[in-house]
SEDO-443417 format. One record per residue (C-alpha): residue in three letters; x, y, z; chain. Coordinates in nm, 2 decimals, decimal comma. Layout:
! residues N
rest ALA	u X	v Y	w Z	kette A
...
***
This chain:
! residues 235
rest UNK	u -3,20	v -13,69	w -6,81	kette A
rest UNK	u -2,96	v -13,57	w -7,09	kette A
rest UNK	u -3,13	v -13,41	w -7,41	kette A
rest UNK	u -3,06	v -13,71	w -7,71	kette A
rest UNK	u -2,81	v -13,59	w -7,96	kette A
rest UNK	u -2,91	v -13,60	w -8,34	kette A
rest UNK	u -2,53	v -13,87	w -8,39	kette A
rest UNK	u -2,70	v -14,11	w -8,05	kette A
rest UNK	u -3,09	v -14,07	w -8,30	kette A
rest UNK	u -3,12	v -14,48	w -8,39	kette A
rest UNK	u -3,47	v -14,38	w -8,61	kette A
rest UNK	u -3,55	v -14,13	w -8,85	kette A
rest UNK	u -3,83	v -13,90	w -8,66	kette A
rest UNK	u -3,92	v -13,71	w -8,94	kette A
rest UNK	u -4,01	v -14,00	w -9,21	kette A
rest UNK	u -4,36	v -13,96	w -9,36	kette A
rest UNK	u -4,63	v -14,20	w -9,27	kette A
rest UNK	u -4,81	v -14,33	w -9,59	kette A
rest UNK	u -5,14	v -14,45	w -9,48	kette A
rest UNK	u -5,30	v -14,71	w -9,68	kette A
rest UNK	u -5,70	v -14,78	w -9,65	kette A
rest UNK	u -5,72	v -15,17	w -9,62	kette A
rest UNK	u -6,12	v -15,11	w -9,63	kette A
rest UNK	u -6,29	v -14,81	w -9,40	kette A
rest UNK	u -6,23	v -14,97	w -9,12	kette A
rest UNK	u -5,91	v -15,12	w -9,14	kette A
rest UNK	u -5,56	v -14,93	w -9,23	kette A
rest UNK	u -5,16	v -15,01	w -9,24	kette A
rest UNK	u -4,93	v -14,72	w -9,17	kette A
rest UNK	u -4,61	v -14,75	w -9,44	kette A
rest UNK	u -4,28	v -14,54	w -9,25	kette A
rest UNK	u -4,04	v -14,63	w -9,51	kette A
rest UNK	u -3,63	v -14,62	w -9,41	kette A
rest UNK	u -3,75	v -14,57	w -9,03	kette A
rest UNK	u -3,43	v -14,76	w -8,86	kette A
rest UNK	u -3,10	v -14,54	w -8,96	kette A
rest UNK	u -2,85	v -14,79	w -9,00	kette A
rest UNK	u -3,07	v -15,10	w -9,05	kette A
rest UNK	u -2,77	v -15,29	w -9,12	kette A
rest UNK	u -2,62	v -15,24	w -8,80	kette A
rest UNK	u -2,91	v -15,31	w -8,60	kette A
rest UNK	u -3,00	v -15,58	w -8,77	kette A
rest UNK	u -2,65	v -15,71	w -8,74	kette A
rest UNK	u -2,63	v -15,63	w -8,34	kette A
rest UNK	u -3,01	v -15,84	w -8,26	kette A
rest UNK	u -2,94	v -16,09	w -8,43	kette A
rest UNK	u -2,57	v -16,15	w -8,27	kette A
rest UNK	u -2,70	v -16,04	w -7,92	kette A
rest UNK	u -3,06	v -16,23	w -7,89	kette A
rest UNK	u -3,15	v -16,52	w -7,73	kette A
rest UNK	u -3,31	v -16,72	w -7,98	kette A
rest UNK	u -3,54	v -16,98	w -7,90	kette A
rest UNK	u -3,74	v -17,26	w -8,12	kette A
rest UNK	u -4,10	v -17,20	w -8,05	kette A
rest UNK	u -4,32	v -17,52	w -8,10	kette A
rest UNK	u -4,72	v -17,55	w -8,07	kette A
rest UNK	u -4,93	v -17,83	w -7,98	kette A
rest UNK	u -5,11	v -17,98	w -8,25	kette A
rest UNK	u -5,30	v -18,27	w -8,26	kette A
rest UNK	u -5,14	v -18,45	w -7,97	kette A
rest UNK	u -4,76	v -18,34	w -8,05	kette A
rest UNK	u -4,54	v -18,03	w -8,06	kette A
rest UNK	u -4,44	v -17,91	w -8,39	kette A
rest UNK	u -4,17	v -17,60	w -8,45	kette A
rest UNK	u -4,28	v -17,29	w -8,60	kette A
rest UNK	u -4,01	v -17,21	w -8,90	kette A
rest UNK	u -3,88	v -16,97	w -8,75	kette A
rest UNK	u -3,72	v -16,84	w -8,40	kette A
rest UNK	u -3,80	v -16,60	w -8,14	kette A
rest UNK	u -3,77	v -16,38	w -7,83	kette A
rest UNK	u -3,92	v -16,15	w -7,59	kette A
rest UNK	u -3,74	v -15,82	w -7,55	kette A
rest UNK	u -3,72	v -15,58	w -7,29	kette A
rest UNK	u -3,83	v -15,20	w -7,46	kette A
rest UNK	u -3,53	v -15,02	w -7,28	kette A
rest UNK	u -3,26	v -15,32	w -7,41	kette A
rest UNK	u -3,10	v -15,11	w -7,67	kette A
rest UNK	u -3,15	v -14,70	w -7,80	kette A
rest UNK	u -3,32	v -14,84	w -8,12	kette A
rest UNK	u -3,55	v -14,98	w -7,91	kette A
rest UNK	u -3,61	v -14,75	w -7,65	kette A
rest UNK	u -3,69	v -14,47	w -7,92	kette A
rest UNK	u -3,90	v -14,68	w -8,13	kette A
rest UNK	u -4,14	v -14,72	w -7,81	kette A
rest UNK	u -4,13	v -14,38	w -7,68	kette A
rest UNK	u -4,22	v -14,26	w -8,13	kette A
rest UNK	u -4,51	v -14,44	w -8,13	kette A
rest UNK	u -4,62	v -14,38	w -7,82	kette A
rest UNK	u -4,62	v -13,99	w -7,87	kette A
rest UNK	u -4,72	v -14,09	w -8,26	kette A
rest UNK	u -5,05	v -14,26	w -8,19	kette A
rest UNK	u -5,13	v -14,14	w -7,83	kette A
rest UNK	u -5,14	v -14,47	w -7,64	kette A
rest UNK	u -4,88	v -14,71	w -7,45	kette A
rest UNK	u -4,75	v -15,04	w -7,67	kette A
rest UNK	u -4,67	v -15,37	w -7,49	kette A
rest UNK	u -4,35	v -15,49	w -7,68	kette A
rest UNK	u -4,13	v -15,60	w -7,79	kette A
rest UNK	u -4,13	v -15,92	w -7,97	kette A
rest UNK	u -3,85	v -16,02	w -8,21	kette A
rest UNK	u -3,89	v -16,32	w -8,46	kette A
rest UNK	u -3,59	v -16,39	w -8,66	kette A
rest UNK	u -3,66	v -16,58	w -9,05	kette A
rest UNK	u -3,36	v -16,74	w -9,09	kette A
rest UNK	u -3,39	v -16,79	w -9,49	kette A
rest UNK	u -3,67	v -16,80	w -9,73	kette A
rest UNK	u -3,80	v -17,14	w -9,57	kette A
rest UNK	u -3,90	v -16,99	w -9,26	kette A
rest UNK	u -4,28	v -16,82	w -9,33	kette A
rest UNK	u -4,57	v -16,75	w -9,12	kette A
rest UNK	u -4,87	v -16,85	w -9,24	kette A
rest UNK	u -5,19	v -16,61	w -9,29	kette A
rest UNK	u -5,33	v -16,53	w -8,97	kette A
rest UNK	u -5,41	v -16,26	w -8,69	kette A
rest UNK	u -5,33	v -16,19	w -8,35	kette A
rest UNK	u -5,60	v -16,28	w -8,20	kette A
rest UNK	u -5,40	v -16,37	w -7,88	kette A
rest UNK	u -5,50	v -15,95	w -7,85	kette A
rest UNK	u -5,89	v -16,10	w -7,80	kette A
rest UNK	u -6,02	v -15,74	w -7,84	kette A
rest UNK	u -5,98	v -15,67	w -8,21	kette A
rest UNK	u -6,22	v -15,42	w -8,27	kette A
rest UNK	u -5,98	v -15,10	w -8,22	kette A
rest UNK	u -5,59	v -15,26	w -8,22	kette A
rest UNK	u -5,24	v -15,15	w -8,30	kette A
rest UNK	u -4,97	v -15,33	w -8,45	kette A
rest UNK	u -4,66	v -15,19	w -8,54	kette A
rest UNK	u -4,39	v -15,36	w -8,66	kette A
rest UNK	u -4,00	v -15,28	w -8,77	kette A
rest UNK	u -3,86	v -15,49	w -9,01	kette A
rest UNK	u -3,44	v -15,55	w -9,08	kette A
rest UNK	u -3,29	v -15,70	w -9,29	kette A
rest UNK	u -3,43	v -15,92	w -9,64	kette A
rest UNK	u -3,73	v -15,74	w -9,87	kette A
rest UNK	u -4,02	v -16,03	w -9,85	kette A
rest UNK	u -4,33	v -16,00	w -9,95	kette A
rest UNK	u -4,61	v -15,89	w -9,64	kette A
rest UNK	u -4,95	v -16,05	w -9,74	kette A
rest UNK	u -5,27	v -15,87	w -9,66	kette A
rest UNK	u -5,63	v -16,06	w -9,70	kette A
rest UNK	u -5,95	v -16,03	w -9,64	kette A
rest UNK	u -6,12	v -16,27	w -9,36	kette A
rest UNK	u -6,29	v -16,59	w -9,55	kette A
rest UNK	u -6,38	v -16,93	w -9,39	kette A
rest UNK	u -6,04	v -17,10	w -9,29	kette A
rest UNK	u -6,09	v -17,36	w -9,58	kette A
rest UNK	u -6,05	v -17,08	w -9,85	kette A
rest UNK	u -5,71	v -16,95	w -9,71	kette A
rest UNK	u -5,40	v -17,18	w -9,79	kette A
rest UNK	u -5,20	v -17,39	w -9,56	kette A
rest UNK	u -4,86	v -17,18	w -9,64	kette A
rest UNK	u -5,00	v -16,81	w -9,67	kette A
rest UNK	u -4,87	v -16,82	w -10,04	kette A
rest UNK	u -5,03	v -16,49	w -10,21	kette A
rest UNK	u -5,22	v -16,48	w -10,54	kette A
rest UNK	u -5,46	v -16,74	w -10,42	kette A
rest UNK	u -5,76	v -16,53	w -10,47	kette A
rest UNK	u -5,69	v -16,22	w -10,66	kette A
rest UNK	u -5,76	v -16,00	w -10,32	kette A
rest UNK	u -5,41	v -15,98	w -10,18	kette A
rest UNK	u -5,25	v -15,71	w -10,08	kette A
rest UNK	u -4,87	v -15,74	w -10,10	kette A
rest UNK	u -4,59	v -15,49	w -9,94	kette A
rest UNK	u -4,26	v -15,53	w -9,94	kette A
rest UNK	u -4,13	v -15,43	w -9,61	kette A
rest UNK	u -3,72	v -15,47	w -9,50	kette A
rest UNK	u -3,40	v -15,26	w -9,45	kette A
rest UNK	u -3,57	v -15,04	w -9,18	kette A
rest UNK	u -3,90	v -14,99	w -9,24	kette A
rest UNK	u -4,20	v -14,99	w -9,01	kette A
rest UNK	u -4,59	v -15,10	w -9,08	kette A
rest UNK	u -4,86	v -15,00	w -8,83	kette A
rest UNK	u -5,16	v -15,22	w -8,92	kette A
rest UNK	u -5,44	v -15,05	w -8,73	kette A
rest UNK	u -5,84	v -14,99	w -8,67	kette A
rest UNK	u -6,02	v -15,34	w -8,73	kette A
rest UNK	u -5,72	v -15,48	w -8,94	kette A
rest UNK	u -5,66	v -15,79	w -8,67	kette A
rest UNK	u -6,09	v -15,89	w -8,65	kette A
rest UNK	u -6,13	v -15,83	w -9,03	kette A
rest UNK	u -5,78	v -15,94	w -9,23	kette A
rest UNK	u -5,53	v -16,16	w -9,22	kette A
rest UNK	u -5,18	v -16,10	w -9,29	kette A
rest UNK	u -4,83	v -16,33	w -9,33	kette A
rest UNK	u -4,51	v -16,42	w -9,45	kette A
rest UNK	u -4,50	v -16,64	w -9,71	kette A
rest UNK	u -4,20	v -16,87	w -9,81	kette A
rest UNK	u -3,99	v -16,72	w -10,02	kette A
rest UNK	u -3,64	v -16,74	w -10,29	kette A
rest UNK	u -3,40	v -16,64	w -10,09	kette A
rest UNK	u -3,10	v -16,72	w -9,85	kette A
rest UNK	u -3,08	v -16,43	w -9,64	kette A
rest UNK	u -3,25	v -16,34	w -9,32	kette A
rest UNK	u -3,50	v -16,14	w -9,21	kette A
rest UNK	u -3,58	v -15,98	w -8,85	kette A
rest UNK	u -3,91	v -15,79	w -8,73	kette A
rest UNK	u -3,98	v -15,66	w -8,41	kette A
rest UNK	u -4,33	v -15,62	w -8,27	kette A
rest UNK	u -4,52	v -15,39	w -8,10	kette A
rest UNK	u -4,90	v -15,41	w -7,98	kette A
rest UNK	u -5,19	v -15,23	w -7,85	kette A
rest UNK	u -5,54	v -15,27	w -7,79	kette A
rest UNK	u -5,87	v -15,06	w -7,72	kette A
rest UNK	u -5,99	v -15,34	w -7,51	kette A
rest UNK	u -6,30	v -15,21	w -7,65	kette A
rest UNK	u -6,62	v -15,37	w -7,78	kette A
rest UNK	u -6,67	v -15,82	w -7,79	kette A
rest UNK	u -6,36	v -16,02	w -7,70	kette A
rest UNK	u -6,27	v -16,25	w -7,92	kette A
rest UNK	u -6,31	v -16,63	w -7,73	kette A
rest UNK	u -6,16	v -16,86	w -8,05	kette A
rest UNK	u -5,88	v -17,06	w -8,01	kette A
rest UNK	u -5,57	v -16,83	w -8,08	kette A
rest UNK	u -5,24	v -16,97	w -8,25	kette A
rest UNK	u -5,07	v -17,04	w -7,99	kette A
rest UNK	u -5,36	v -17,24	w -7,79	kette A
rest UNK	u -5,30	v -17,64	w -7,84	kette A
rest UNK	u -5,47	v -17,86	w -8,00	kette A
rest UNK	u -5,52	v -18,13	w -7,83	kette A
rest UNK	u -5,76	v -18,45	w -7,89	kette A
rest UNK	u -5,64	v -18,75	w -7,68	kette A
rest UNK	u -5,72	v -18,83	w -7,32	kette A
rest UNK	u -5,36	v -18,80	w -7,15	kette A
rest UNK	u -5,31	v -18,49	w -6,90	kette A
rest UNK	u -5,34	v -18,17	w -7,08	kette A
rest UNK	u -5,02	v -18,04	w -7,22	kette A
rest UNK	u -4,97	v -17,61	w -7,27	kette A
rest UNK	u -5,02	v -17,54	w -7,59	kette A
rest UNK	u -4,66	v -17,40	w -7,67	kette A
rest UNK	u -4,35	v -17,40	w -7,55	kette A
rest UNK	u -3,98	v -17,33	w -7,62	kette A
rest UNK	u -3,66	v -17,45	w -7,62	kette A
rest UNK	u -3,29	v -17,36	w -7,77	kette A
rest UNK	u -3,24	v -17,33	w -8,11	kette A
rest UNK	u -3,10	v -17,71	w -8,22	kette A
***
């Protein structure tokens, strides 16, 4: 295999990692101006993805999330490829990846939740690259689902923590962040677009986690039992 050249480098090796103590168990990772030419990149995926309009079950019919996405191979481009083999010598363990979502404007969000599709969230790592549009990233602590608000809007409570990740930057939320906090996207003032791409990993260690996940349907009548998500085409 040929050494990598410095000009073929896609992600800035050397940026510091500003580590950020969500509580003592839980932590985000800040790499700020990771991607080189963020612009670029961000131009390329979102030209040369296969978008799809993910929906989920909820009582009884499918609704669509607002916003798109798409699995991605880890070796389908260089940014790609180096971003998996950096935090894989960064953290000392192998990510699954990579999933793309694509916020087409400031009316596509994601509400406050977790992965706890993950089940083991004890000891779990989630990095994520974002291109493109600065929008808020809203950290809070876990309360009973009636105190957290339908759209993930922050401010609710006076707890939130709020970054501003975009233009090439990449968060690692680690340690118990996933069982203990929520995070999300809220909607936001603006027209332009907004990429991340995701990477996970978990210990796999201590008590799964048996809830219904996001992505499980909800589903209440007596007809046959319909997945709880699918996908289709972008309309």
């Amino acid at each position: 295999m040929s050494e990598t050249r410095p000009d073929d480098l896609r992600i800035d090796r050397r940026a510091s990692i500003d580590r950020r103590q969500l509580d003592a168990t839980s932590w985000v990772d800040v790499v700020e101006r990771f991607v080189v030419d963020a612009a670029a990149e961000f131009a390329a995926i979102r030209e040369q993805t296969p978008w799809q309009q993910n929906e989920i079950l909820r009582y009884d019919k499918y609704v669509p999330e607002k916003r798109l996405g798409a699995g991605l191979p880890a070796d389908r481009s260089p940014l790609l490829r180096q971003t998996s083999l950096h935090l894989r010598s960064t953290y000392r363990v192998e990510f699954s990846g990579v999933g793309a979502l694509l916020y087409r404007d400031g009316d596509d969000f994601q509400g406050l939740h977790s992965d706890r599709e993950m089940r083991w969230l004890d000891d779990t790592l989630i990095a994520i690259v974002v291109l493109g549009e600065r929008r808020p990233f809203v950290f809070r602590k876990r309360v009973p689902l009636s105190s957290n608000p339908v759209r993930g809007q922050s401010g609710q409570l006076g707890d939130d923590i709020v970054l501003l990740p975009g233009e090439g930057d990449m968060l690692v939320m680690g340690g118990a962040a996933q069982r203990d906090w929520l995070h999300g996207i809220p909607a936001a003032d603006t027209d332009q677009a907004r990429i991340s791409l995701t990477w996970r990993w978990t210990s796999r260690r201590g008590r799964p986690d048996t809830n219904p996940a996001y992505s499980d349907g909800r589903q209440f009548s007596d007809v046959a039992r319909q997945p709880g998500s699918r996908s289709r085409p972008p309309g």
